[in-house]
C-alpha positions as CSV (number, residue, x, y, z in Angstrom):
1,X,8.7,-110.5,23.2
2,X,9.6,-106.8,23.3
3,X,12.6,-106.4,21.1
4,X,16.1,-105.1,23.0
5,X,17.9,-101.9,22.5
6,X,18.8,-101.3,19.4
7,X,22.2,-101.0,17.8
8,X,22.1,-97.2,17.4
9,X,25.5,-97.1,15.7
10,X,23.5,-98.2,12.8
11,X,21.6,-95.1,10.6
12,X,18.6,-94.2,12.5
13,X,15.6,-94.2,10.1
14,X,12.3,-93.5,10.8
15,X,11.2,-97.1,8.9
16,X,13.2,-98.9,11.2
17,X,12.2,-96.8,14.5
18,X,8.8,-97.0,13.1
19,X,9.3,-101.1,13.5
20,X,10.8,-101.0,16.8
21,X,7.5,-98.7,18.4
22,X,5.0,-101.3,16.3
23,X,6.4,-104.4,18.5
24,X,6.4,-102.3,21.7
25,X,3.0,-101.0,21.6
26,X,1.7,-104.7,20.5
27,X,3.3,-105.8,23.4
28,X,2.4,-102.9,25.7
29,X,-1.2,-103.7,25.0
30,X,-1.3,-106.4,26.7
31,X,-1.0,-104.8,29.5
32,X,-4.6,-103.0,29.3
33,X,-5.9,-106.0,31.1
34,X,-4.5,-105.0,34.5
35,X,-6.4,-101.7,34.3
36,X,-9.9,-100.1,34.4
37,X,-11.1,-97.0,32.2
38,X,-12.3,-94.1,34.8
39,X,-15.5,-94.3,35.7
40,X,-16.8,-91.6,38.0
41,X,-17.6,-89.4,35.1
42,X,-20.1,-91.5,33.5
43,X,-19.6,-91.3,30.0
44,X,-15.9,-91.9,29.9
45,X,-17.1,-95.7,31.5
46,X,-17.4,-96.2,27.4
47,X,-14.0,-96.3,26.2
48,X,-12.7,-99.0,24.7
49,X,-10.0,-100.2,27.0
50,X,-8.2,-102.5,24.8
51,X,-6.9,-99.2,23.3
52,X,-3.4,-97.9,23.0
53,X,-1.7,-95.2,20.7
54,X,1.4,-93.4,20.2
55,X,2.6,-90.6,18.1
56,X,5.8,-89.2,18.7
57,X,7.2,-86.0,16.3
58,X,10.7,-85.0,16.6
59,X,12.0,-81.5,16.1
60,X,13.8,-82.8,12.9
61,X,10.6,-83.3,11.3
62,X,10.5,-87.2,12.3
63,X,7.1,-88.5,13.0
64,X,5.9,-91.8,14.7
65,X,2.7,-92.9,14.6
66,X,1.6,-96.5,16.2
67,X,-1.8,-98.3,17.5
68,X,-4.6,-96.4,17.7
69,X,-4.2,-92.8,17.1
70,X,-7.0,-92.2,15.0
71,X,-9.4,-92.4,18.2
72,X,-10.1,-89.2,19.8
73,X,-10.6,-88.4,23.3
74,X,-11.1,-85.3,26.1
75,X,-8.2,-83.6,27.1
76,X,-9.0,-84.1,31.0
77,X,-6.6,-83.0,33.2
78,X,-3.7,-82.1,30.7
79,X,-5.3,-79.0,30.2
80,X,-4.3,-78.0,33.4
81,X,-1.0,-77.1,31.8
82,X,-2.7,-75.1,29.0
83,X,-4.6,-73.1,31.1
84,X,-2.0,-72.3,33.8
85,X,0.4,-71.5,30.4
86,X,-2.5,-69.1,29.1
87,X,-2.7,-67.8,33.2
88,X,0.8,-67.1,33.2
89,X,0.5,-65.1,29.6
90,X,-2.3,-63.0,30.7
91,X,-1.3,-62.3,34.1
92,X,2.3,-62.6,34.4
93,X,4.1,-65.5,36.1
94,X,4.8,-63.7,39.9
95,X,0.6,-63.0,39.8
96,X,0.1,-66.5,39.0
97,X,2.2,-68.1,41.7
98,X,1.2,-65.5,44.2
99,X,-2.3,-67.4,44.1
100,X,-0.9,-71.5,43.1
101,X,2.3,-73.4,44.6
102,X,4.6,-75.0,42.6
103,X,5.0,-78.0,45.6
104,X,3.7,-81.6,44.8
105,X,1.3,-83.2,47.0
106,X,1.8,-87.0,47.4
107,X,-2.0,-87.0,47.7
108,X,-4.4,-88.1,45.2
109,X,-5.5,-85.1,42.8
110,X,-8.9,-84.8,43.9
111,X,-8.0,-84.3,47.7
112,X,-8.0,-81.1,49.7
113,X,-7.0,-82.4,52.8
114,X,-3.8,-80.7,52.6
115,X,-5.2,-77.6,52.2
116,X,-7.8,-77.8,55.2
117,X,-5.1,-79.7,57.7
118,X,-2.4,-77.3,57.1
119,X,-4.5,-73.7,56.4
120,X,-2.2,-73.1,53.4
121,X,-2.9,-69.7,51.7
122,X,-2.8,-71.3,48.2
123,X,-3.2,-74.8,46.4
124,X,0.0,-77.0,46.2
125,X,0.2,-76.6,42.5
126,X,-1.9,-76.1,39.9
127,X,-2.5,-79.6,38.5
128,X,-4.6,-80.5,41.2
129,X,-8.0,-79.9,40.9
130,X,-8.1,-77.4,43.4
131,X,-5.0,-75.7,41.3
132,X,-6.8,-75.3,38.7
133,X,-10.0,-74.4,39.4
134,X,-8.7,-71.8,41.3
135,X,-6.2,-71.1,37.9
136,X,-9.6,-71.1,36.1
137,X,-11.1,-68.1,38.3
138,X,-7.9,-66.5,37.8
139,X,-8.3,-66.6,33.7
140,X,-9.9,-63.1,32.3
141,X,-13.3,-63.7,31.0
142,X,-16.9,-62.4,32.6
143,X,-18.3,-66.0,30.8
144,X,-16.9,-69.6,30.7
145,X,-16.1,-68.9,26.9
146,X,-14.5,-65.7,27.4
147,X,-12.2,-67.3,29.6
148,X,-11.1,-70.4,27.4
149,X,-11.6,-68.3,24.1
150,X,-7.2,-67.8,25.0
151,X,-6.7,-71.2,25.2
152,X,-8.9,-72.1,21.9
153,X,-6.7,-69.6,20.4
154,X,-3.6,-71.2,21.8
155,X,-4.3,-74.5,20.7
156,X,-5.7,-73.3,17.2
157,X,-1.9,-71.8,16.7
158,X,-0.2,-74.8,17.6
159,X,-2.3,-77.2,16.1
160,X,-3.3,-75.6,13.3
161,X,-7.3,-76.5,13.9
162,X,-9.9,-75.3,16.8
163,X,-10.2,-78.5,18.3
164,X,-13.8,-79.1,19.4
165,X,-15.6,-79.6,22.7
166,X,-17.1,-82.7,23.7
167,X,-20.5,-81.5,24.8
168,X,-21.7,-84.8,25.8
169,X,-18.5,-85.3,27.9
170,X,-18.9,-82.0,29.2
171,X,-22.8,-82.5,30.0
172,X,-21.6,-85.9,31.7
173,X,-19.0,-84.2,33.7
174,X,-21.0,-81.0,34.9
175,X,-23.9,-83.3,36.2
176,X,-21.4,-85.8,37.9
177,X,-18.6,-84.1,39.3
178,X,-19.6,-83.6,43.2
179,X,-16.2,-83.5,44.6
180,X,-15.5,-80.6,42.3
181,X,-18.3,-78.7,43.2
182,X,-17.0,-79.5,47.1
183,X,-13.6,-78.6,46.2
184,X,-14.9,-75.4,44.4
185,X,-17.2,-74.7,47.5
186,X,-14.1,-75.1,49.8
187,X,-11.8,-72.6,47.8
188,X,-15.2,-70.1,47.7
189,X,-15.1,-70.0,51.4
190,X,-11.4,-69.5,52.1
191,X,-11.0,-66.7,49.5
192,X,-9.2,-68.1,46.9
193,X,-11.6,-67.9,43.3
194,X,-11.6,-64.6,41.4
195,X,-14.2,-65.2,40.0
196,X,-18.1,-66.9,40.5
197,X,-18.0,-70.4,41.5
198,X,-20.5,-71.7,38.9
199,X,-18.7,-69.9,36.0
200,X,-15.0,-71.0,37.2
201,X,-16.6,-74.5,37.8
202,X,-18.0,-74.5,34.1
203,X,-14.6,-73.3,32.2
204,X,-13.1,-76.4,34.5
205,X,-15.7,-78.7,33.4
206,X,-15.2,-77.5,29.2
207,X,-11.5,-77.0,29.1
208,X,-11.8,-80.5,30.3
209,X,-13.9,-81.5,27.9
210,X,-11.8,-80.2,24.7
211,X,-11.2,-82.9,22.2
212,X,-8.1,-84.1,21.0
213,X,-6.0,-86.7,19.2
214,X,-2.1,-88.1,19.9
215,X,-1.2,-86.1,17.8
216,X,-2.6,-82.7,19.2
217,X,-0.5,-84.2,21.9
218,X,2.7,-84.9,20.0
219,X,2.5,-81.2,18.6
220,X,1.8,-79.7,22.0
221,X,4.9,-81.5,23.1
222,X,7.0,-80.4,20.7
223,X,6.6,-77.1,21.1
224,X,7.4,-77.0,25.0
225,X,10.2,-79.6,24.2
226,X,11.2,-76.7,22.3
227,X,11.1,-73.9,25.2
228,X,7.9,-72.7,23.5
229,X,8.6,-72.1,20.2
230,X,6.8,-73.9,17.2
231,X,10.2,-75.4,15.3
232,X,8.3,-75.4,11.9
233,X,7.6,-72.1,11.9
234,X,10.0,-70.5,14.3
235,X,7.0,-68.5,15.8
236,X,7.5,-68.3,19.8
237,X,4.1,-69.0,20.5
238,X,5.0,-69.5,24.5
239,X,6.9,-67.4,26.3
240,X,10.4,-69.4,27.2
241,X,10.0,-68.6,30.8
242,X,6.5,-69.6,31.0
243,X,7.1,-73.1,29.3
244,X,10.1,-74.1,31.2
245,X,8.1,-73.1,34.1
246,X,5.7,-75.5,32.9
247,X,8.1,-78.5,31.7
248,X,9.0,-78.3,35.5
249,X,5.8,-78.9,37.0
250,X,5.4,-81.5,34.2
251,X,7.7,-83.1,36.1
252,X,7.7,-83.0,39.5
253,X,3.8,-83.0,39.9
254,X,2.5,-83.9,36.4
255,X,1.2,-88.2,36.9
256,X,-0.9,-87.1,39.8
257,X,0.8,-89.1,43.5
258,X,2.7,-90.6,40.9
259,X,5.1,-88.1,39.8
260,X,7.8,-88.8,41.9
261,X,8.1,-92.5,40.6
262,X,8.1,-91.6,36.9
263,X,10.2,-88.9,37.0
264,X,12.5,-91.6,38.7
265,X,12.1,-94.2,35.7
266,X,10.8,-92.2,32.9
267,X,12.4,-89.1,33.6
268,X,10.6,-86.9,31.6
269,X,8.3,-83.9,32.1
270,X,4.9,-85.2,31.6
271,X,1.1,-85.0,32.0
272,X,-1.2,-87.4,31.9
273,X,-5.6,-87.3,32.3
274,X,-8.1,-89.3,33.4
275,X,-9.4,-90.3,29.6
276,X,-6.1,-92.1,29.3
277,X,-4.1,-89.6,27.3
278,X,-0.4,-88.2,28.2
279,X,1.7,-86.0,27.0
280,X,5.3,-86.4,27.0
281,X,8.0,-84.0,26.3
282,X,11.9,-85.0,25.9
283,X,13.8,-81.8,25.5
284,X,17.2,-81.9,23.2
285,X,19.8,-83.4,24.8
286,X,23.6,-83.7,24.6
287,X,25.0,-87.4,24.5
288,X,28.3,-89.0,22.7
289,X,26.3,-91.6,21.0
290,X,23.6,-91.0,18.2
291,X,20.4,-91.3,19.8
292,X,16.9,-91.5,18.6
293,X,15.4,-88.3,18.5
294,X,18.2,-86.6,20.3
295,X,17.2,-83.3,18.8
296,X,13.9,-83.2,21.1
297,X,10.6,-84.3,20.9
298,X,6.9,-84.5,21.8
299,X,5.2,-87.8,22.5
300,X,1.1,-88.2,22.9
301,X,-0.3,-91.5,24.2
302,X,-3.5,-92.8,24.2
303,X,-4.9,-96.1,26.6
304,X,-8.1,-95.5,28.9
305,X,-7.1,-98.5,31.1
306,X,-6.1,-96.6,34.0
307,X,-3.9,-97.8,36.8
308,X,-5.1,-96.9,40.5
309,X,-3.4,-93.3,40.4
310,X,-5.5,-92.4,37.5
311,X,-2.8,-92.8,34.6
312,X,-2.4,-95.0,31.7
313,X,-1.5,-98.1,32.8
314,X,-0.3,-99.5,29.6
315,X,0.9,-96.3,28.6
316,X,3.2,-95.3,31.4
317,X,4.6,-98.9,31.0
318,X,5.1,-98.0,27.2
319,X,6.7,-94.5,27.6
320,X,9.1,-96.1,30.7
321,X,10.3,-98.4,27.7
322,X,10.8,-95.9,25.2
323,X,12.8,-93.5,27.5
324,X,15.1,-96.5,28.8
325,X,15.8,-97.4,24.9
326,X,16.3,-94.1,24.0
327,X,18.0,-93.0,27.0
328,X,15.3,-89.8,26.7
329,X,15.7,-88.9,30.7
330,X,16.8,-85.5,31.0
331,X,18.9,-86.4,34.4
């Protein structure tokens, strides 16, 4: 059985928190069972789906790790945050929202039904696909690569590595992905791109395709739970306005035609993708009590069993734990 709340009175050490996350996750992964990994891109049909990971780093220098966070995976749709971030940076918030809304949908994110029913001038947000494809047109580049080479940049800073791209995920996803290609088509025809279909459809497919670990999640986290600046070396490496801006739609449209519900019960700004990985941030927070992590954090999880929004199943289950124990809601 999951273990209670703890008696955070007590000295909070990272041996004893360390403990605590070990029984949740084993318990947590359990839960895998009730999902099924994502299979309309072919290759991703492959994960394990027993899987489940956790690393959570604190701005005091605490670190986390649980489960299997040694297995890497593509970044999916959690790069729609990093691009619109590196959008944002290039061409200035007001351009950027001139062109995506900041509205959630309460439709799944591969739908443009919205779009066509109601003649908007621009995609709800831009974690949808149609968001970001059209935030990938947007991105300054003549070439797929010249328009991620910012985000490889961004990543390298905060990570300290280039992280890679999966080229079989990639090839799998390109040669698969039909509803993109429509959705791309769609916003071709209405006006929307900036740039040629088949090159914005190509950065989509490979800044989807970037590969990652919970940790590259964790650290990502960190850093917005931080308003954007790195709290090891004190380097703004995101604009404040631009990652609150971003820790919003986190939250409010970040776990697909889920986010209402887990900003309800998890109450965190988060994003999650369809290889099972989320990232989680908990911003510092003021509270009487001595809290785990009450100085901020960034939490990556990892479990390919995906419930029928397109999230972790076990993993959403996992982080709705943690936050309740922690009391890590910012509301």
């Amino acid at each position: 059985m999951v273990q209670g709340a703890a008696n955070w009175n007590t000295e909070i050490t990272e041996d004893w928190l360390q403990n605590y996350v070990d029984d949740w996750v084993s318990f947590y992964r359990k839960q895998t069972s009730e999902g099924e990994v994502a299979s309309y891109i072919p290759i991703l049909k492959e994960a394990n789906q027993d899987h489940l990971g956790i690393t959570i780093l604190g701005n005091n220098g605490m670190t986390i790790n649980s489960g299997d966070v040694d297995v890497p995976f593509t970044i999916q749709s959690i790069s729609k945050v990093l691009s619109f971030i590196v959008g944002c940076m290039e061409r200035g918030v007001s351009y950027m929202l001139d062109r995506v809304d900041v509205e959630p949908t309460g439709e799944a994110f591969n739908s443009i039904m919205h779009l066509e029913m109601r003649q908007l001038k621009k995609p709800f947000n831009p974690f949808i696909n149609a968001g970001a494809i059209t935030v990938c047109s947007i991105l300054d580049g003549k070439t797929s690569d010249e328009k991620l080479e910012p985000l490889f940049e961004l990543l390298e800073k905060m990570l300290g590595y280039r992280p890679a791209l999966n080229v079989d995920v990639y090839e799998s996803e390109r040669d698969s992905s039909m509803r993109n290609r429509a959705i791309g088509y769609y916003l071709l025809e209405t006006g929307y791109l900036e740039s040629d279909l088949n090159i914005t459809l190509e950065t989509y497919f490979k800044q989807c395709s970037i590969e990652v670990t919970v940790e590259d999640l964790a650290k990502i986290g960190m850093i917005l739970a931080n308003d954007g600046e790195d709290p090891n070396s004190r380097d703004e490496l995101i604009p404040r306005q631009v990652a609150r801006l971003a820790k919003a739609l986190m939250l409010t449209c970040g776990m697909y035609d889920a986010s209402g519900k887990f900003a309800a019960y998890v109450g965190v700004p988060a994003k999650s993708g369809v290889s099972g990985g989320i990232i989680a941030v908990s911003p510092p927070r003021v509270r009487e009590e001595e809290l785990p992590f009450i100085d901020g954090c960034g939490i990556g999880v990892f479990g390919p069993a995906l419930d029928d929004k397109g999230n972790s199943i076990a993993g959403i289950k996992l982080l709705r734990h943690i936050a309740k124990q922690w009391d890590l809601s910012i509301f």
